[in-house]
N, CA, C and O atoms as a GROMACS GRO file, in nm:
protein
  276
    1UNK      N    1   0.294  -0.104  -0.795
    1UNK     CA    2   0.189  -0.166  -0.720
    1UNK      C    3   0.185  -0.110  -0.579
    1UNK      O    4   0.284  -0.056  -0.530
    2UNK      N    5   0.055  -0.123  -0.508
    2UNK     CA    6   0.043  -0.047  -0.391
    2UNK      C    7   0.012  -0.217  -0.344
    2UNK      O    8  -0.045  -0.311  -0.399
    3UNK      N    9   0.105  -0.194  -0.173
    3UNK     CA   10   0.097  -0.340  -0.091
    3UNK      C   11   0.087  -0.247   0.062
    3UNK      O   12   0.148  -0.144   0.090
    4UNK      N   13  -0.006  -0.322   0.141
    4UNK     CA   14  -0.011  -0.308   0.282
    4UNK      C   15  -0.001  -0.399   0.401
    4UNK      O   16  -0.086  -0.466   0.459
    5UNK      N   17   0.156  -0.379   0.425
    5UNK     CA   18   0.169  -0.453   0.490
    5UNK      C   19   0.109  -0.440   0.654
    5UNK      O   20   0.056  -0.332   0.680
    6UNK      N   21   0.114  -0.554   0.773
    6UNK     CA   22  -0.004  -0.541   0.882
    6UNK      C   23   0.111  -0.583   0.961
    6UNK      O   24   0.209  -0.641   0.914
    7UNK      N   25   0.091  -0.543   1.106
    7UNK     CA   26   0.168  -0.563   1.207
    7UNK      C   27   0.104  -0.612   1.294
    7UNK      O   28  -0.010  -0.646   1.261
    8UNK      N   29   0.147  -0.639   1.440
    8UNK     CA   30   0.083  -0.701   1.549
    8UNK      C   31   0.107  -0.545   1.642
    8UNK      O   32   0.143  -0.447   1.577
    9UNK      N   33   0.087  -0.534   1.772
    9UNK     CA   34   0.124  -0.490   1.855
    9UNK      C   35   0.243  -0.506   1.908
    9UNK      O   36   0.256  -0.447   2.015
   10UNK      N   37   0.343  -0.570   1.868
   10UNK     CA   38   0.454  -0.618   1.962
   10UNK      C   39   0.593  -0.559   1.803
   10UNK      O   40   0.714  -0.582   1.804
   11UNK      N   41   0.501  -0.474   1.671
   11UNK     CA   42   0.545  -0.451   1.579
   11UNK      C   43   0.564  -0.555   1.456
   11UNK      O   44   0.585  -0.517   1.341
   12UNK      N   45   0.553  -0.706   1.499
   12UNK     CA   46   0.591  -0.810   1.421
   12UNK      C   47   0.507  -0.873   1.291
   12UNK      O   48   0.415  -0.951   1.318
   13UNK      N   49   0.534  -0.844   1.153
   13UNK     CA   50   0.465  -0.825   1.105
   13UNK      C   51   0.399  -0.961   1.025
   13UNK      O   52   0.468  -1.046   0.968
   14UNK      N   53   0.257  -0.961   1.034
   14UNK     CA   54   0.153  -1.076   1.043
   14UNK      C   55   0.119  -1.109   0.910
   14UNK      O   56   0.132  -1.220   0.858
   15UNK      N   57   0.064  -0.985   0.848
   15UNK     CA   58   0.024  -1.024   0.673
   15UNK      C   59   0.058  -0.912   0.598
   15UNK      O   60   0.130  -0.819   0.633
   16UNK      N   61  -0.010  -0.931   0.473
   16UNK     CA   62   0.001  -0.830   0.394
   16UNK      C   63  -0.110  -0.788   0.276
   16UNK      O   64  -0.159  -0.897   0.245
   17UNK      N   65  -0.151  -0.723   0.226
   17UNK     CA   66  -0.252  -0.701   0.133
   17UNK      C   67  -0.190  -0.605   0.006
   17UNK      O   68  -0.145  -0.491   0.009
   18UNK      N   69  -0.210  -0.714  -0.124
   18UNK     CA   70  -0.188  -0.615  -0.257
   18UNK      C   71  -0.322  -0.597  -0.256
   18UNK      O   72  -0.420  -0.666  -0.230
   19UNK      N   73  -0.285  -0.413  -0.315
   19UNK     CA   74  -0.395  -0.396  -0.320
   19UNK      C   75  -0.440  -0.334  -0.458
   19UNK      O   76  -0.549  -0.348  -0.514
   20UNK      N   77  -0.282  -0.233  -0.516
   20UNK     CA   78  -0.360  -0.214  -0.669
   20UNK      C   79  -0.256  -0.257  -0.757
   20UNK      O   80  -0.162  -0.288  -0.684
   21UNK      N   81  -0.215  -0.281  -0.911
   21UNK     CA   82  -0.148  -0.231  -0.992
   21UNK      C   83  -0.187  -0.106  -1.075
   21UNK      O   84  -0.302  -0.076  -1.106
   22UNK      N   85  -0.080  -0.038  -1.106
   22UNK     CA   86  -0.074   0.052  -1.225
   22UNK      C   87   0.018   0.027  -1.305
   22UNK      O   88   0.129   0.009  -1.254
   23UNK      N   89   0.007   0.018  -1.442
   23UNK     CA   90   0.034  -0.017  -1.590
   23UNK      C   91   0.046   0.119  -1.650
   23UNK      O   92   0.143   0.114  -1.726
   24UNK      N   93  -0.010   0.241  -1.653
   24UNK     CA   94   0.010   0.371  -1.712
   24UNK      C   95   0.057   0.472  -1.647
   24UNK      O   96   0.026   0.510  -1.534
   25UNK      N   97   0.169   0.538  -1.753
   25UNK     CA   98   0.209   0.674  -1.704
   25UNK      C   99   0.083   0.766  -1.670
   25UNK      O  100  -0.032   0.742  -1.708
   26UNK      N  101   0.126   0.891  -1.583
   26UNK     CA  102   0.078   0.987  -1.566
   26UNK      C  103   0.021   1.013  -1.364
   26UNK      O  104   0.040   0.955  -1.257
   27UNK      N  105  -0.023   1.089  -1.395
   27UNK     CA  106  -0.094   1.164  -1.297
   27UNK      C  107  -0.210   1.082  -1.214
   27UNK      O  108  -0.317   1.109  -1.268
   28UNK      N  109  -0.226   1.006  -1.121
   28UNK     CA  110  -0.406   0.974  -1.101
   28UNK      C  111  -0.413   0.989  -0.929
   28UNK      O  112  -0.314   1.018  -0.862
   29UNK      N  113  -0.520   0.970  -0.886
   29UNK     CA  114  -0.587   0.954  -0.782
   29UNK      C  115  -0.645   0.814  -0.741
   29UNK      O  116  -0.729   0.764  -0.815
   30UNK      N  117  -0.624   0.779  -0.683
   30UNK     CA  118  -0.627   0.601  -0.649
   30UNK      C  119  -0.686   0.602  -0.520
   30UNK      O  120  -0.643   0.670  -0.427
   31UNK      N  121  -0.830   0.491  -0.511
   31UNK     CA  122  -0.910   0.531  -0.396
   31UNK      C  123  -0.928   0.376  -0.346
   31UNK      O  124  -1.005   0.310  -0.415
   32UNK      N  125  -0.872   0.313  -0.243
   32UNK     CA  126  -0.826   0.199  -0.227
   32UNK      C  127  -0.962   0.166  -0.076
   32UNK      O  128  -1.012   0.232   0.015
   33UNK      N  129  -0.972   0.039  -0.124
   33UNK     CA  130  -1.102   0.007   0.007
   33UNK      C  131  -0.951  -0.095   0.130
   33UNK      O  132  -0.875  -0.182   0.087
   34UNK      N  133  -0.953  -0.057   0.236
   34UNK     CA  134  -0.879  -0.151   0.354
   34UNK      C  135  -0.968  -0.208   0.426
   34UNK      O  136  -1.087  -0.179   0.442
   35UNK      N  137  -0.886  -0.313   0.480
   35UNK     CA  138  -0.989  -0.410   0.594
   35UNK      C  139  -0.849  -0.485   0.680
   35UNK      O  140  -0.782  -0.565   0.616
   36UNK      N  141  -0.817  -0.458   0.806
   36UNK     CA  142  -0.727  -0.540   0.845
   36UNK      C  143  -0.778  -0.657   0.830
   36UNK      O  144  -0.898  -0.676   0.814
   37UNK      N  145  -0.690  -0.746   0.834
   37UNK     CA  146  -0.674  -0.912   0.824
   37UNK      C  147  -0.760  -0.962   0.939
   37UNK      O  148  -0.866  -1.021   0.918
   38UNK      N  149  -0.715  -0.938   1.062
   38UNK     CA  150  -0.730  -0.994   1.196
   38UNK      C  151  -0.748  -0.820   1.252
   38UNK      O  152  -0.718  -0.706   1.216
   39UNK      N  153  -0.815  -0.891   1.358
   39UNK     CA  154  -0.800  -0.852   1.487
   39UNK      C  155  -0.684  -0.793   1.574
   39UNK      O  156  -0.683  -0.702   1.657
   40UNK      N  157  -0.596  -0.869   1.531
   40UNK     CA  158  -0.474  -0.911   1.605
   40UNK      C  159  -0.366  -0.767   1.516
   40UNK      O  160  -0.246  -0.767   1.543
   41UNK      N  161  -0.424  -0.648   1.406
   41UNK     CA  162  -0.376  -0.616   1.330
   41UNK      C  163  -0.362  -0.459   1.424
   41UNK      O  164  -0.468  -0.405   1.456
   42UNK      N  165  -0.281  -0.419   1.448
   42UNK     CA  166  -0.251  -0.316   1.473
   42UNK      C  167  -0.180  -0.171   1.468
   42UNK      O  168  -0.174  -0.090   1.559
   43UNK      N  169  -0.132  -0.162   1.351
   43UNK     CA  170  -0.077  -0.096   1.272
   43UNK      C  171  -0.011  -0.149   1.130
   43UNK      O  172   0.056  -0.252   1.114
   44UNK      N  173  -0.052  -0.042   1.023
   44UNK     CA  174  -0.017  -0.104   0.881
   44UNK      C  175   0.079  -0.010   0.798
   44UNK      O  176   0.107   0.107   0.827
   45UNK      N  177   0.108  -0.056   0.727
   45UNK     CA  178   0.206   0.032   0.653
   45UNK      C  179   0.229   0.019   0.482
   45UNK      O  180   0.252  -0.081   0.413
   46UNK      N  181   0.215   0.154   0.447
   46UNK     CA  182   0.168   0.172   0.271
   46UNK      C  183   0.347   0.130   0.196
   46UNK      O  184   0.445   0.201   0.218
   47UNK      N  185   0.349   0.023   0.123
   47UNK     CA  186   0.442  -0.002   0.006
   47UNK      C  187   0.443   0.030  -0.091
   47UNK      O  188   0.329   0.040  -0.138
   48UNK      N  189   0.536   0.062  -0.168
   48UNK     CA  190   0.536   0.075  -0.316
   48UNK      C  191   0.618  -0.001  -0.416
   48UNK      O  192   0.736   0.027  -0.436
   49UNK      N  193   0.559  -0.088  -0.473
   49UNK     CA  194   0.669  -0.196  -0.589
   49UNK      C  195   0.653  -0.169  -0.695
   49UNK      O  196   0.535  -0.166  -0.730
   50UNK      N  197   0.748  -0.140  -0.788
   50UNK     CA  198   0.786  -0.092  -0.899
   50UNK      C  199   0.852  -0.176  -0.940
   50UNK      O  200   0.901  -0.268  -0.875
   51UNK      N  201   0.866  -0.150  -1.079
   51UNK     CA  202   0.984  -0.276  -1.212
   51UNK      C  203   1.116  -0.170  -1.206
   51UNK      O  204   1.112  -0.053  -1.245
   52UNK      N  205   1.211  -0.223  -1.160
   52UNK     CA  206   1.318  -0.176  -1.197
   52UNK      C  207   1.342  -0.178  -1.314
   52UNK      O  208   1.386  -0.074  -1.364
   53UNK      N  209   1.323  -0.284  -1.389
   53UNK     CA  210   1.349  -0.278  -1.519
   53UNK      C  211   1.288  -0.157  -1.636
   53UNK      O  212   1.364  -0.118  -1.725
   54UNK      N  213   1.175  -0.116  -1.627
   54UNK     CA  214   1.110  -0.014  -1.679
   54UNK      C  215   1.168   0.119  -1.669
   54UNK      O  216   1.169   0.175  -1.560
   55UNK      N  217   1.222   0.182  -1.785
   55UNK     CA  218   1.292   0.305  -1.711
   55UNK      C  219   1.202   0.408  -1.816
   55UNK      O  220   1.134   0.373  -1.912
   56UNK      N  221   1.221   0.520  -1.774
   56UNK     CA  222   1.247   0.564  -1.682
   56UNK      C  223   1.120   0.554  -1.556
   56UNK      O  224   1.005   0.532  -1.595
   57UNK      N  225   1.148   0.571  -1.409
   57UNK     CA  226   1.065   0.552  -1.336
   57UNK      C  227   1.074   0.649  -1.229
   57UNK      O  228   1.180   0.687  -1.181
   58UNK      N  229   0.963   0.685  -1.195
   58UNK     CA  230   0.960   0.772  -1.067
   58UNK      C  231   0.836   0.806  -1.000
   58UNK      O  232   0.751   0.838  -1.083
   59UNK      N  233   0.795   0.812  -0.882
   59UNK     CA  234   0.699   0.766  -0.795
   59UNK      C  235   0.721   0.889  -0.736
   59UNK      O  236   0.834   0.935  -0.718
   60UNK      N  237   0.591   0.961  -0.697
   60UNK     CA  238   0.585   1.062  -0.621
   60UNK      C  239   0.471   1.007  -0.553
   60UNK      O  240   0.410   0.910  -0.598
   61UNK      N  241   0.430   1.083  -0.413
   61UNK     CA  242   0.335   1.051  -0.320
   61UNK      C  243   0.313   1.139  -0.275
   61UNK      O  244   0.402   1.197  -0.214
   62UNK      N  245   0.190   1.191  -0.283
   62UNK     CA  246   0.148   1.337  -0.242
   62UNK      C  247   0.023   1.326  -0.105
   62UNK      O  248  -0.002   1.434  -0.051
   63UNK      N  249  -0.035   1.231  -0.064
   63UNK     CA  250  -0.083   1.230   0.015
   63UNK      C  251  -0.148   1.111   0.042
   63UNK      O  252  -0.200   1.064  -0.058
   64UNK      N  253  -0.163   1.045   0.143
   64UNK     CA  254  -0.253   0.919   0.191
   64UNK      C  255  -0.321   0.969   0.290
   64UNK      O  256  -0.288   1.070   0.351
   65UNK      N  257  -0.444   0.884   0.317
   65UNK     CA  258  -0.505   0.867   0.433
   65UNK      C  259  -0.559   0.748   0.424
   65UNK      O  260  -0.581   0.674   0.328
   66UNK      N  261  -0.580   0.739   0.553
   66UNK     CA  262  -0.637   0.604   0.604
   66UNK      C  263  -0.788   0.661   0.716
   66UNK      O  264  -0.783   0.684   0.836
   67UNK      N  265  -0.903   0.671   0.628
   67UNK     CA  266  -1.050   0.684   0.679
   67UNK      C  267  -1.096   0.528   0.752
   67UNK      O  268  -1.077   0.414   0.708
   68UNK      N  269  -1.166   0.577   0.887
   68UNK     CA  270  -1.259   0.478   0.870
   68UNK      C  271  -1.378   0.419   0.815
   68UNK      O  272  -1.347   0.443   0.698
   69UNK      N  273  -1.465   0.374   0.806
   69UNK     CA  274  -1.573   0.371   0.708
   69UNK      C  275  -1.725   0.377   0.801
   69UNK      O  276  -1.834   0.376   0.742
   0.00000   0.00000   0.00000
């Protein structure tokens, strides 16, 4: 699962947003819409949650961005 978590200015962190699951192996491209929470949101940061239990597992990350709209 992809989660984004939100900070304040002072670093302290305010909320959070799930934003996708994935259920299938392979390869994809994942095109995610953001919206900070607040105002008050000033830097965010990309998570990744996985099932430990599911093996085998492995997560590569080949590039993000964060566009404005």
């Amino acid at each position: 699962g992809i989660y984004i978590d939100e900070y304040n200015a002072a670093g302290t962190w305010i909320s959070g947003q799930y934003k996708y699951t994935l259920t299938a192996t392979g390869s994809q491209t994942i095109g995610l819409q953001y919206k900070p929470s607040s105002t008050l949101i000033k830097t965010a940061q990309i998570q990744y949650i996985f099932n430990a239990k599911a093996t085998p597992y492995t997560v590569y990350l080949d590039d993000i961005k964060f566009l404005q709209p």
